[in-house]
C-alpha positions as CSV (number, residue, x, y, z in Angstrom):
1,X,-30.7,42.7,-9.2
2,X,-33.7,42.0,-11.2
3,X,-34.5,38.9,-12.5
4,X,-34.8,38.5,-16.4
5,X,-38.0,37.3,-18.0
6,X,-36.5,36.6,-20.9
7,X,-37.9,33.1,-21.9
8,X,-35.3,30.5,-22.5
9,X,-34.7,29.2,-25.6
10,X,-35.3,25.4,-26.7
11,X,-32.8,23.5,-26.2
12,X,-31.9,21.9,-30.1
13,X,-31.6,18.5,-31.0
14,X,-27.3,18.9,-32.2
15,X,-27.0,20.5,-28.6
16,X,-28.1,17.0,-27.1
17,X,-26.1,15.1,-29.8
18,X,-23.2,16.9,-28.6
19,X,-23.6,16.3,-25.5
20,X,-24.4,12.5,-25.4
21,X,-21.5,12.3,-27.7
22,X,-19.1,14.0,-25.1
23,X,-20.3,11.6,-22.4
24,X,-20.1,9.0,-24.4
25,X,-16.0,9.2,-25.4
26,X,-15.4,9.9,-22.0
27,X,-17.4,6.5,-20.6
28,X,-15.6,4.8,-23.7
29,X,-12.3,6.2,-22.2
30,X,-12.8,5.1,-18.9
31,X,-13.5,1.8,-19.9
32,X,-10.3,1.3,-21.8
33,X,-8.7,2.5,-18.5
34,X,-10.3,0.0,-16.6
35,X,-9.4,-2.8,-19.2
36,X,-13.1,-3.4,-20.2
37,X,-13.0,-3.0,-23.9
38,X,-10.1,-4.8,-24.1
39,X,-9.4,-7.9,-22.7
40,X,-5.8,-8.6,-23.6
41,X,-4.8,-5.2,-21.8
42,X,-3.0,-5.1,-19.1
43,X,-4.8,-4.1,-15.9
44,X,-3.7,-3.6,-12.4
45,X,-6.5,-6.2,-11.5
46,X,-4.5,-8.7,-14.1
47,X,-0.8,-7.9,-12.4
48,X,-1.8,-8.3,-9.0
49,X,-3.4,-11.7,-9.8
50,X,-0.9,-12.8,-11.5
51,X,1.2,-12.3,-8.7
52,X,-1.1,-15.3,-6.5
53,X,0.8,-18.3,-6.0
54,X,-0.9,-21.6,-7.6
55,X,-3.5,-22.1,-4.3
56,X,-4.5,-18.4,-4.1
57,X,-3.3,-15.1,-2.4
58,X,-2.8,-15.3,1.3
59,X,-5.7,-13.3,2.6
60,X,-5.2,-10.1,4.4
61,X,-1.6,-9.9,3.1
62,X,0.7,-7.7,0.7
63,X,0.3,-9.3,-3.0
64,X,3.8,-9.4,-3.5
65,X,6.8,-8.5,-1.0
66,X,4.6,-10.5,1.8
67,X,7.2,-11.3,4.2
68,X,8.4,-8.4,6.0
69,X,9.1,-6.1,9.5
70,X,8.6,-2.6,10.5
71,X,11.0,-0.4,11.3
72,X,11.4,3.4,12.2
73,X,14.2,5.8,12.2
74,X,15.1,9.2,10.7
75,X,16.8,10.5,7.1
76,X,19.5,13.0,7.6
77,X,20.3,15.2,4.7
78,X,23.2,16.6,4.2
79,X,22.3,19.9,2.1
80,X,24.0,18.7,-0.9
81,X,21.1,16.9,-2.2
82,X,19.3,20.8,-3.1
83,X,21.9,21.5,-6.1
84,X,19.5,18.9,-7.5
85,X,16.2,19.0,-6.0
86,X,14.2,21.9,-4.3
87,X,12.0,19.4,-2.3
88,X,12.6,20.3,1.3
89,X,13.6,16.5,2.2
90,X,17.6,17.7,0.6
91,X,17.8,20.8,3.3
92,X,19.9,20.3,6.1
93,X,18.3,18.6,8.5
94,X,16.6,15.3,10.5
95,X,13.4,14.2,9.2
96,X,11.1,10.8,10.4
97,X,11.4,7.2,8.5
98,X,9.1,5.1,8.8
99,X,10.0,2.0,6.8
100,X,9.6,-2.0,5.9
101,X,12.4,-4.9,5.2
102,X,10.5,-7.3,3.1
103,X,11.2,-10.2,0.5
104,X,10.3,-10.4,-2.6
105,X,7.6,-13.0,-2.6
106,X,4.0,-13.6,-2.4
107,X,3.9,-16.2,1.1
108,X,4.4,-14.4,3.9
109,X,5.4,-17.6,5.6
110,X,8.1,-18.2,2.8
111,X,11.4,-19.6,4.4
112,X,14.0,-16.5,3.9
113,X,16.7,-18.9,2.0
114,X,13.9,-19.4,-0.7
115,X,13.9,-16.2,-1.4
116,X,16.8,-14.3,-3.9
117,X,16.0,-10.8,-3.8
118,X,15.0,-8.3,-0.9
119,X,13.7,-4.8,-0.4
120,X,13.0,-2.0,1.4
121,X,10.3,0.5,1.4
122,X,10.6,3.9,3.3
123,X,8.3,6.8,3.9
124,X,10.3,10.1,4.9
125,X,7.5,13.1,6.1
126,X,8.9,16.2,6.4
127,X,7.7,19.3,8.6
128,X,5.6,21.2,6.0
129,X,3.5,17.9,5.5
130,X,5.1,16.2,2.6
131,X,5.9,13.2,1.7
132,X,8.4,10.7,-0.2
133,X,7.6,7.3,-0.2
134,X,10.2,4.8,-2.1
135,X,10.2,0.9,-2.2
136,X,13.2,-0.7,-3.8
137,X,15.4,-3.7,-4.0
138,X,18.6,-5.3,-3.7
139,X,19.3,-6.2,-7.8
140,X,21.0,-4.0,-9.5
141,X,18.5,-4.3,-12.4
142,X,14.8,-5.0,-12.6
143,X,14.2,-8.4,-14.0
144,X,12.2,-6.9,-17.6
145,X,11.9,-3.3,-19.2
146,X,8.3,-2.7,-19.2
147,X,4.9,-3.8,-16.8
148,X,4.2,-5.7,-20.3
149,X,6.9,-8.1,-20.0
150,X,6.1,-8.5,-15.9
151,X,3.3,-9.6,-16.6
152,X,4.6,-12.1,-18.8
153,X,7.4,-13.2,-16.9
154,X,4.8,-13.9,-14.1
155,X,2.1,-15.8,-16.3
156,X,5.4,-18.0,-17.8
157,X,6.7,-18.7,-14.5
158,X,2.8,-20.6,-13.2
159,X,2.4,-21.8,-17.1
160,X,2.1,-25.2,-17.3
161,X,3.6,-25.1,-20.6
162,X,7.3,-26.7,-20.2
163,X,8.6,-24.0,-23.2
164,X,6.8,-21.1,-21.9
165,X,10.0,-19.7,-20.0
166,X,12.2,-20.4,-23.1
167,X,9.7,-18.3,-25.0
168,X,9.5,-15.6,-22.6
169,X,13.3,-15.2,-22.8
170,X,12.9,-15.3,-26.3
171,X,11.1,-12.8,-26.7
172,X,12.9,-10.8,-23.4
173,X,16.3,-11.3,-24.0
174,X,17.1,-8.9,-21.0
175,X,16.2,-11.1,-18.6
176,X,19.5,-13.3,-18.4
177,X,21.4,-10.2,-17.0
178,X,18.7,-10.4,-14.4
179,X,19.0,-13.9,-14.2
180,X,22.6,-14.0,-14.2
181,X,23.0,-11.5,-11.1
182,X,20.0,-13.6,-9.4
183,X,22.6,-17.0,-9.7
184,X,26.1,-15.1,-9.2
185,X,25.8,-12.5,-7.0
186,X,26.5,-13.3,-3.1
187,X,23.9,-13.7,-0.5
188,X,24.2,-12.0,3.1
189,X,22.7,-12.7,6.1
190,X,20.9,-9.6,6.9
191,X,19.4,-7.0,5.9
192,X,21.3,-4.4,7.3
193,X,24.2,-5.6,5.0
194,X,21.7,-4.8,1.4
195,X,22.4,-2.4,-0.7
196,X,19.0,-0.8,-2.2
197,X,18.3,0.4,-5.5
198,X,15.3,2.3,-6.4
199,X,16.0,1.0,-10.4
200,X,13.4,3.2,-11.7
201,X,14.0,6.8,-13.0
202,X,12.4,9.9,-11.7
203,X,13.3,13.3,-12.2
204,X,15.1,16.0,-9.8
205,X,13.4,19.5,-10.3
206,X,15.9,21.9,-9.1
207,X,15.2,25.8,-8.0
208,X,15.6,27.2,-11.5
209,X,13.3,24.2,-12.7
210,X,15.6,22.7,-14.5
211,X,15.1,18.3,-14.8
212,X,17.9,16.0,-13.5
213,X,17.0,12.4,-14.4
214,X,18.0,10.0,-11.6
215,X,18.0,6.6,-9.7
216,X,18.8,6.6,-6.0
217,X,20.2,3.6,-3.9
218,X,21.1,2.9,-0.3
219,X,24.8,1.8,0.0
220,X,25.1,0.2,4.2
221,X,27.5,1.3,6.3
222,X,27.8,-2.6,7.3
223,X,30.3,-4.9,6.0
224,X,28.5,-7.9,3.2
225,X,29.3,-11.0,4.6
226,X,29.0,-13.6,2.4
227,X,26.8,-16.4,3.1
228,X,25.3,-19.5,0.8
229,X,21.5,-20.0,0.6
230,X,22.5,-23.8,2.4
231,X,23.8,-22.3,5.4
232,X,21.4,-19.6,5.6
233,X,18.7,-22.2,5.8
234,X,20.1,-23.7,8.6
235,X,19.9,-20.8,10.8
236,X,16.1,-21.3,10.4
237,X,13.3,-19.7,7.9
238,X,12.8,-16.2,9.9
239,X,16.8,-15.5,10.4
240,X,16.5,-12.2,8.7
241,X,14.1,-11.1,10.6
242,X,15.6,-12.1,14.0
243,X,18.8,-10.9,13.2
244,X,17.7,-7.5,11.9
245,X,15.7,-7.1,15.2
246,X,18.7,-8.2,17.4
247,X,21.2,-5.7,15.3
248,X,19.1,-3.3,15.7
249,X,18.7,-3.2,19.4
250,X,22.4,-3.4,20.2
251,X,23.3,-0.6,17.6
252,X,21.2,1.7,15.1
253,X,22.1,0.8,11.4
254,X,23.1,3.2,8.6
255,X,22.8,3.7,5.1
256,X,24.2,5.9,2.6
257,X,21.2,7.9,0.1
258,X,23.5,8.3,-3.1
259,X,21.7,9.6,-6.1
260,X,23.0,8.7,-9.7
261,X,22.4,11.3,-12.0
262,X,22.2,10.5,-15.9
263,X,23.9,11.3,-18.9
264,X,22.2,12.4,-22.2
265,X,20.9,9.3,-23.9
266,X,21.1,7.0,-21.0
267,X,18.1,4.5,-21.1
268,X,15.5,6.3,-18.4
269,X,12.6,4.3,-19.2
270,X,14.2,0.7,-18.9
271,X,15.2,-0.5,-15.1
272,X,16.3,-3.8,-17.3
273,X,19.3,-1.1,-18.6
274,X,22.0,0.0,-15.8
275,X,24.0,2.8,-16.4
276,X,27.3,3.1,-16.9
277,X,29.5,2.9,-13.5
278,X,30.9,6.9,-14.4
279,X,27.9,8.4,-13.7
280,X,28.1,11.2,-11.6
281,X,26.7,10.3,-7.5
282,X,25.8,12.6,-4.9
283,X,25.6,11.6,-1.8
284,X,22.7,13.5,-0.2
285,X,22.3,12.3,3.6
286,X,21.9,9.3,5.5
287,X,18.9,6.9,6.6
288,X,19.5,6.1,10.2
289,X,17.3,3.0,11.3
290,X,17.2,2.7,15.1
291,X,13.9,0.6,15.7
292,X,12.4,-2.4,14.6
293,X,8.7,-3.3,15.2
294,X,6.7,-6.6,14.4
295,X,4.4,-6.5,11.5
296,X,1.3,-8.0,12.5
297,X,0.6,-4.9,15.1
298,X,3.4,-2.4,13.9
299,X,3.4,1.2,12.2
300,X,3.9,-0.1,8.5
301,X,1.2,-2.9,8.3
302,X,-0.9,-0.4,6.9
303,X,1.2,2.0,4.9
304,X,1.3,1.7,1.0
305,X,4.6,2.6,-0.2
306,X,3.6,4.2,-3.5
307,X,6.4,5.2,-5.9
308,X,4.6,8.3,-6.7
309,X,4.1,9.7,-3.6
310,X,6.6,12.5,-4.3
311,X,7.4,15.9,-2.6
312,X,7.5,18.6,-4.8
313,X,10.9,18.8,-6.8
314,X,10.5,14.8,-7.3
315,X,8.1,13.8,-9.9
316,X,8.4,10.9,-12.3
317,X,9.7,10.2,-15.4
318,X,8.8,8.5,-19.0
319,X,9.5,5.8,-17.2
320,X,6.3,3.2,-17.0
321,X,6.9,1.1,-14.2
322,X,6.1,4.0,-11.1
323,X,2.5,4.8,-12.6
324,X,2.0,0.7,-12.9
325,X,3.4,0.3,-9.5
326,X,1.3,2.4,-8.2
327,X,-2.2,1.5,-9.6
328,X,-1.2,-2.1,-8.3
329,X,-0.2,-1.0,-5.0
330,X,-3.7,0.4,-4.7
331,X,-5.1,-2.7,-5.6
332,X,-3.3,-4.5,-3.6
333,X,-3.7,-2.2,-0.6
334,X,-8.0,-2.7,-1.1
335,X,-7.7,-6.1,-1.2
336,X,-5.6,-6.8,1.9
337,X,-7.5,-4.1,4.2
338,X,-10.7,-5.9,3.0
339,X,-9.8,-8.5,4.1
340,X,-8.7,-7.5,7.6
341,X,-9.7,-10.6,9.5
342,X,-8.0,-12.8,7.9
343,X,-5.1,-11.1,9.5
344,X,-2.8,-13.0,11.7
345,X,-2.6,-10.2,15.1
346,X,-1.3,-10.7,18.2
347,X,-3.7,-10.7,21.2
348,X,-3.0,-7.5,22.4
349,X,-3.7,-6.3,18.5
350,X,-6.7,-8.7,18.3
351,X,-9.4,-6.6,16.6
């Protein structure tokens, strides 16, 4: 093809203007991301810090949920779970877990009666490459309603300020059904005996693309024993961990996945708000754990369990928390893997 000769034409000044004023909302929109312009906003930078005890992070470690062990094992669906969700984790079948028992704290030497509430993240892969990753815990209600209010309850709880937590609630009233289940509600002495609740909402997207709101939980096949916080501390700071590795080895452990589907006006974007106990539950296959690993040199030292990483026919709803979660799981995650040397290992792991 012949080229053209055609002299361009000058470029005019309104063109420029145009252009610089483009760049220029979208560097003043990036900045508001990143919290620049705006000091008071909350940033995952802010959360994560705020989740340091007094005397700093523990280097190389998770911010939060510190303490933990590895485990793998498989997710076993049961079909039923595809009236609700096309993602190809609901077809019958057997699919890898690779998962984490954890506490809820930020000192990964933290002694396991000091701590009230426990989790468990999981990563199920299934064979055309996807992915759902899911961390949740054993209250039956997140402590606030909004990444807002976290980040208060966090800054009140270091404050030095002896009415900062009596403003807090205050201005947070939902925080004494949290704080109520934290005081009441029975302690075990493992973690095969939790039951898990993802709290936050996400959305179902079925074959005909229609939206299910949900929450999902893991209901164990084991008996809850009942146990105080004094006798747990006597059977020494690590007992979960111990125990859970002993179970383990003398007989895989079993959970229930049971998804809770939502009514019409049920609060979606609060995990402060539980639903009503008449929801309708599915029960859509079962998490089979059959191995537990040490941390320090095991397959879920490195793994970020995200919220968002969904299959397709999982997404997430108006819900805030999973989009915070995420951006300060990824801060977290950059931090720790910096700081890699810091990292206790064993000397076979020794890098």
């Amino acid at each position: 093809m012949a080229q053209s000769h055609v002299s361009p034409k000058p470029i005019r000044l309104s063109s420029v203007l145009t252009i610089a004023a483009v760049i220029f909302v979208a560097a003043i929109a990036f900045a508001y991301t990143a919290g620049w312009l705006s000091p008071r906003r909350l940033t995952p930078e802010k959360l994560v810090a705020a989740l340091a005890p007094p005397g700093g992070p523990a280097l190389g470690h998770r911010r939060n949920h510190a303490k933990g062990i590895c485990f793998t094992g498989t997710f076993e669906a049961n079909g039923n779970g595809s009236a609700l969700s096309k993602a190809e984790v609901f077809v019958r079948g057997q699919y890898p877990v690779l998962g984490r028992f954890n506490l809820a704290t930020a000192d990964p030497n933290a002694a396991d009666a000091m701590v009230r509430v426990r989790g468990i993240g999981i990563s199920i892969t299934t064979p055309d490459g996807q992915e759902w990753r899911s961390a949740m815990i054993d209250a039956p209600i997140f402590p606030v309603s909004t990444p807002q209010a976290f980040y208060a309850l966090l800054t009140a709880s270091q404050s030095k300020d002896p009415d900062a937590m009596k403003k807090f609630i205050a201005a947070n009233p939902g925080f004494l059904a949290f704080a109520g289940w934290a005081k009441s509600a029975p302690w075990t002495g493992s973690y095969a005996e939790e039951r898990y609740n993802s709290l936050n909402s996400f959305l179902f997207v079925d074959e005909s693309g229609v939206r299910h709101p949900i929450r999902w939980s893991l209901i164990p096949a084991a008996t809850p024993v009942p146990i105080s916080p004094e006798e747990l501390a006597k059977r020494g700071p690590d007992f979960l961990e111990q125990e859970i590795t002993q179970r383990v080895a003398a007989s895989s452990q079993t959970w229930s996945l049971v998804v809770t589907v939502a009514n019409p006006g049920d609060p979606i974007a609060d995990p402060n708000k539980a639903w009503p106990p008449d929801r309708r539950t599915v029960d859509v296959g079962t998490l089979t754990v059959n191995q537990i690993e040490q941390e320090r040199d095991g397959p879920c030292r490195d793994i970020n369990f995200d919220p968002t990483v969904l299959p397709a026919g999982i997404t997430t709803s108006e819900d805030p928390f999973p989009a915070a979660r995420s951006a300060a799981y990824t801060r977290s995650y950059n931090a720790r893997t910096a700081e890699e040397s810091y990292y206790p290992r064993t000397a076979t792991g020794a890098k």
